[in-house]
C-alpha positions as CSV (number, residue, x, y, z in Angstrom):
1,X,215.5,234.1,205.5
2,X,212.6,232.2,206.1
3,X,212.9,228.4,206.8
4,X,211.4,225.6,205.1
5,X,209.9,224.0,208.4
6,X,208.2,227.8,208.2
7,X,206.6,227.4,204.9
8,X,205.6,223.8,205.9
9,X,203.7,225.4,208.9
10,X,201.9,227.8,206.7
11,X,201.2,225.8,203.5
12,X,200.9,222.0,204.8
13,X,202.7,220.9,201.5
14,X,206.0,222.2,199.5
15,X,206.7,220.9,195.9
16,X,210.3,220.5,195.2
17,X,211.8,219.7,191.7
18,X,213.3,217.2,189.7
19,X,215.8,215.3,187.6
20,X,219.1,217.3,186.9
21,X,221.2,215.3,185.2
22,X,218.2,215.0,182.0
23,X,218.8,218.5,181.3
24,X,222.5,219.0,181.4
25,X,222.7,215.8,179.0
26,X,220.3,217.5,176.9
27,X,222.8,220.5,176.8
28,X,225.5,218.7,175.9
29,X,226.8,217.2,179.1
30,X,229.3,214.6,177.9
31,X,230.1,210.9,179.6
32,X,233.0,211.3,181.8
33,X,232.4,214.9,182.0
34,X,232.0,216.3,185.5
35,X,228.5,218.3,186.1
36,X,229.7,220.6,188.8
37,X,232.3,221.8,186.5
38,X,229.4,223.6,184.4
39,X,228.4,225.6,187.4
40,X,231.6,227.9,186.0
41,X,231.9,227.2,181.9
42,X,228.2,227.2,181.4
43,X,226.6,228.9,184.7
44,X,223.8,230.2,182.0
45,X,222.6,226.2,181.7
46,X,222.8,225.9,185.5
47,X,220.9,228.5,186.2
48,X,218.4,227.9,183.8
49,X,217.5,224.7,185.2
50,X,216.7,226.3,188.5
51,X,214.7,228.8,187.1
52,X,212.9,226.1,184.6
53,X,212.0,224.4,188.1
54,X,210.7,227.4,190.0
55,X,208.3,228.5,186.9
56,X,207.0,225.0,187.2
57,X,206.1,225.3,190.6
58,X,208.5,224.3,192.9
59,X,209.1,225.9,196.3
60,X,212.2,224.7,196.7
61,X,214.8,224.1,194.3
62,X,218.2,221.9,194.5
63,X,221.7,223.1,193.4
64,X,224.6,221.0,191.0
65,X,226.3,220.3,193.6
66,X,225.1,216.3,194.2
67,X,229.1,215.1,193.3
68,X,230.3,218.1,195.1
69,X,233.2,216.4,197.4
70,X,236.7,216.9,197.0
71,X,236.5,212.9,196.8
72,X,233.8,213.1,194.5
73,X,235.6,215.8,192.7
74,X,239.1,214.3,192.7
75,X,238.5,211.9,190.1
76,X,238.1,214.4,187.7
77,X,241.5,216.4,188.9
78,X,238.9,219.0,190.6
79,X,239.6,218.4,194.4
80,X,241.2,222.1,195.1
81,X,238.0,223.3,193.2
82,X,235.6,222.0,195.7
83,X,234.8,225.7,197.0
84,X,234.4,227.2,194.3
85,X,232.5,224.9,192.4
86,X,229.8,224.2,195.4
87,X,229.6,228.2,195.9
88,X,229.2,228.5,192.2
89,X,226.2,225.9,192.4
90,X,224.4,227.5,195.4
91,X,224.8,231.2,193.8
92,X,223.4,229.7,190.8
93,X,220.6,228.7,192.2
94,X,220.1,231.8,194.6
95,X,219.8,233.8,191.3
96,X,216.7,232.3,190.3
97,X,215.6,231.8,193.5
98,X,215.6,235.4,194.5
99,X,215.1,236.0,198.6
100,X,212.2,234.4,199.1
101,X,212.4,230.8,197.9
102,X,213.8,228.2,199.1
103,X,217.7,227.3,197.8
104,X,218.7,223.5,199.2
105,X,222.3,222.2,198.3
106,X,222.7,219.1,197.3
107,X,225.2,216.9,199.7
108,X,225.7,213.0,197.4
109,X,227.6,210.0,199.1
110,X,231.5,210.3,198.8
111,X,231.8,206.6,197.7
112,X,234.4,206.0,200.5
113,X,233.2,203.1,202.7
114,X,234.2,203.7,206.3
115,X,233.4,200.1,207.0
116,X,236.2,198.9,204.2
117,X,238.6,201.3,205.8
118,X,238.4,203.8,202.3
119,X,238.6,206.5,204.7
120,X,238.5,208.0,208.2
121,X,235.5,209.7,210.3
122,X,237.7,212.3,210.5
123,X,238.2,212.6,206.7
124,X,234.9,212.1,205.9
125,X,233.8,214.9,208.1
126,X,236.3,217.3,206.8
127,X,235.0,216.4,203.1
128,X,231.3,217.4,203.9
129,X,232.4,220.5,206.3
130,X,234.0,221.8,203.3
131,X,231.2,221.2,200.7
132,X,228.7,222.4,203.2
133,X,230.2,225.4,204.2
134,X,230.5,226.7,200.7
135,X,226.8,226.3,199.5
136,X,226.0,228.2,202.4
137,X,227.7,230.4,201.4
138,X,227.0,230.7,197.7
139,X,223.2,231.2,199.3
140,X,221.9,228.2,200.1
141,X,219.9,228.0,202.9
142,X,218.9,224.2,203.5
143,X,220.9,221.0,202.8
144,X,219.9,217.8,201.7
145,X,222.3,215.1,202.3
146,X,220.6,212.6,199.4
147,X,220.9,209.3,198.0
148,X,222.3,208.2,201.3
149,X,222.6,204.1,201.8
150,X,224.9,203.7,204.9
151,X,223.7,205.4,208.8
152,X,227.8,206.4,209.8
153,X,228.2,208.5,206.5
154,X,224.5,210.3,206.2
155,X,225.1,210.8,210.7
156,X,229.0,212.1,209.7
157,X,227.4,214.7,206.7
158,X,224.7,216.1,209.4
159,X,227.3,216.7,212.2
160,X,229.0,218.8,209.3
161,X,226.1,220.6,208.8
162,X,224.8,221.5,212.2
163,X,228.0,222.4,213.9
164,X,229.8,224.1,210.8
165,X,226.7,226.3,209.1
166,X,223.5,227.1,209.9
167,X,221.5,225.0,207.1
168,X,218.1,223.3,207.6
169,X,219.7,219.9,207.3
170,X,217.2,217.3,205.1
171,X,218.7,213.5,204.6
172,X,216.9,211.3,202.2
173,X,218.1,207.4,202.0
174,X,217.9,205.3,198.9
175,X,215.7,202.4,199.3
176,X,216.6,199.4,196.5
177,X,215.6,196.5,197.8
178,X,212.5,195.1,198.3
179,X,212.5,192.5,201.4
180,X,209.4,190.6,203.5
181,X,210.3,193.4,205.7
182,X,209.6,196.2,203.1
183,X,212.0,198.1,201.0
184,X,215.7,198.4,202.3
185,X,219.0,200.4,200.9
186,X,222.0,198.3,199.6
187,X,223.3,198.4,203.1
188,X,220.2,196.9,204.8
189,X,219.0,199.9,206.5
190,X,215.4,200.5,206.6
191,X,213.3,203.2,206.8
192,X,212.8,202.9,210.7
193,X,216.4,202.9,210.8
194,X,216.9,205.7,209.0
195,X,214.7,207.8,210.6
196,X,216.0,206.8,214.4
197,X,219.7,207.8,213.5
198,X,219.4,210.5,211.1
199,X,217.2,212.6,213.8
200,X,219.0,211.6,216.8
201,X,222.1,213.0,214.6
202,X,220.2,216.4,213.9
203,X,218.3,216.1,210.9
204,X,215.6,218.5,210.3
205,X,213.4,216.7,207.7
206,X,213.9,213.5,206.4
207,X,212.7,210.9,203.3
208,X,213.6,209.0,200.0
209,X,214.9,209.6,197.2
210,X,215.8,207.6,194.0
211,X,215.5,204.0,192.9
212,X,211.9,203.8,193.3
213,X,208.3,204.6,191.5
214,X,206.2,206.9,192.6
215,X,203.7,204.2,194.4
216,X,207.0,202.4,195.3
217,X,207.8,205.5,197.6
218,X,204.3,205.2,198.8
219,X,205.5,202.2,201.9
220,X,208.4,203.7,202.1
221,X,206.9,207.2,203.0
222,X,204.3,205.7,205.4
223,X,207.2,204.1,207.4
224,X,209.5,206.7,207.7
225,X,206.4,209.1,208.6
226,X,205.0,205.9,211.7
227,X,209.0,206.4,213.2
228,X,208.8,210.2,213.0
229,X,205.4,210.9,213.2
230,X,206.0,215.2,213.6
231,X,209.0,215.4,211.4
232,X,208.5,216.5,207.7
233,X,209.0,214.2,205.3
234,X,210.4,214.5,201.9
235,X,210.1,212.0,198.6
236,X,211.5,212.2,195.6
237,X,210.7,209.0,193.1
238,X,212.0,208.4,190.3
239,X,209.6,208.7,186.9
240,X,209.4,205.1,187.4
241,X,212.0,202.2,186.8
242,X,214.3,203.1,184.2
243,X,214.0,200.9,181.1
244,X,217.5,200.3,179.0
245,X,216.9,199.7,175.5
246,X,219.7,197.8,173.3
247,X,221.6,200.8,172.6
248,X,222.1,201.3,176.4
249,X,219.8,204.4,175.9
250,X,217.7,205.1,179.3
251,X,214.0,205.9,180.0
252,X,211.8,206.1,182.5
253,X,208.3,205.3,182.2
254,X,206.2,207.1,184.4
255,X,204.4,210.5,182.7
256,X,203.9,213.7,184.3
257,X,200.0,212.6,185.0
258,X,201.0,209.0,186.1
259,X,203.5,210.4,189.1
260,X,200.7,213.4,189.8
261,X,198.5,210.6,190.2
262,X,200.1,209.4,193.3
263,X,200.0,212.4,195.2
264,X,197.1,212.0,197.0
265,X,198.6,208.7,198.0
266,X,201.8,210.2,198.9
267,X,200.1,213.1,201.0
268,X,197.9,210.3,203.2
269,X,201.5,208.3,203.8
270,X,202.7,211.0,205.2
271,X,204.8,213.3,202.8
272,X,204.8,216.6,203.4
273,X,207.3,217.6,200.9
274,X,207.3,215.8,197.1
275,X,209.4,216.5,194.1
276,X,211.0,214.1,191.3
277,X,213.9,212.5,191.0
278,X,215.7,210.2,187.9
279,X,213.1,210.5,184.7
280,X,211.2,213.7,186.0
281,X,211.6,216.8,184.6
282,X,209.7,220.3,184.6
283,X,206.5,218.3,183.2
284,X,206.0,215.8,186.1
285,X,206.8,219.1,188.3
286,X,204.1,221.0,187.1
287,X,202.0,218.4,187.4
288,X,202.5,217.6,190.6
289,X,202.4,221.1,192.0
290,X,199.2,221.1,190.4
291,X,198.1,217.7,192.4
292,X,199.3,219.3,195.8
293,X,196.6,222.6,194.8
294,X,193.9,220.2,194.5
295,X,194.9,218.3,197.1
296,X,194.8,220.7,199.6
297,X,191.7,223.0,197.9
């Protein structure tokens, strides 16, 4: 199967897709309710999502798998499930992928702090061996460790991956706070930062995800891509800062026309591979695949 670095080499720039979550909600997905449990009562919605993506564009699409750990999963009563449930959410979105496209599970943080003693490097490891292992083999054939704040736990998830499967390994921090120094995650890492450990760990690709607008990411690209200036990069922004009305009601602000805007700015920071996150759905992905065409007509 043909790797995304491969693609990269032949088509300079990948779309990828969006927001999850929005559609599952939209289906019916209830508070409190665990989303990788519908990769097995209500596969149909799963895979539709996938598919929904690829028609809109994208090269590569993600699986339900972001809450995919047995610790992730145990507070739902679902940690013997974790197999199952992650090969579920890879076959899922093999199905709609077919051979040829690219199938990347998606590898969240725990929420166990090694620093507050939550858990061990040797737990933590075994957590992400298992999750990884089984969207390879449900047919994934790239990971992305995303929405990653802390160095120790994103390095712990791509020793997993490189020495337990044989996944293109992409880790994507979340950057939330804005400093004198540029943007930072919760943890204080920045984008340098990042990019130093995350490769010297084994990453393939790196990038952001999350938290910020689309000409947020914009910085945020341009410094990761100055650290690692031959490594793919990957953003995902969200549709812009999420807006919560009185009702507690969330949107995002940002249409499909104003994050395809932004492309061009993306592409000259250094992106190489752009997709959606929070607020974007199979709009703002057809948009922007249609940016990245005339971008690179």
């Amino acid at each position: 199967m043909k790797r995304i670095r491969d693609d990269l080499a032949a088509k300079r720039i990948l779309v990828s897709d969006g927001a999850w979550g929005t559609f599952l909600v939209a289906a019916g997905l209830q508070a409190g309710e665990c989303p990788e449990l519908w990769n097995v009562e209500h596969p149909e919605v799963v895979r539709g999502i996938a598919e929904t993506y690829f028609d809109a564009g994208a090269d590569l699409v993600l699986t339900n798998s972001f809450g995919g750990s047995r610790f992730k999963l145990g507070q739902y009563g679902l940690a013997e499930r974790t197999v199952e449930l992650n090969e579920a959410a890879a076959a899922l979105s093999r199905e709609a992928a077919g051979p040829d496209r690219h199938v990347v599970g998606s590898v969240g943080p725990t929420g166990k702090m090694l620093m507050m003693g939550d858990v061990s490097e040797e737990e933590l490891y075994d957590a992400f061996r298992t999750q990884l292992v089984a969207l390879e083999s449900g047919g994934a054939n790239a990971c992305d460790i995303e929405t990653m704040t802390a160095i120790d736990e994103a390095c712990i998830a791509i020793r997993a991956a490189k020495e337990n499967t044989g996944l293109e390994v992409i880790c994507t921090f979340t950057y939330d706070t804005s400093t004198a120094a540029g943007y930072r995650t919760m943890m204080g890492v920045s984008p340098a930062q990042m990019a130093e450990a995350t490769l010297a760990a084994g990453a393939d690709i790196i990038g952001a995800n999350c938290s910020l607008a689309t000409a947020e990411m914009v910085p945020v690209v341009k410094e990761l891509h100055a650290a690692a200036p031959d490594v793919p990069i990957l953003v995902h922004p969200n549709a812009g800062r999420p807006i919560r009305a009185d009702d507690g009601s969330i949107t995002y602000p940002e249409t499909p026309e104003l994050m395809a805007a932004e492309v061009p700015n993306l592409i000259a920071a250094g992106a190489r591979i752009i997709g959606g996150c929070c607020g974007s759905g199979a709009d703002h992905i057809r948009a922007i695949a249609a940016a990245v065409r005339a971008a690179l007509a």
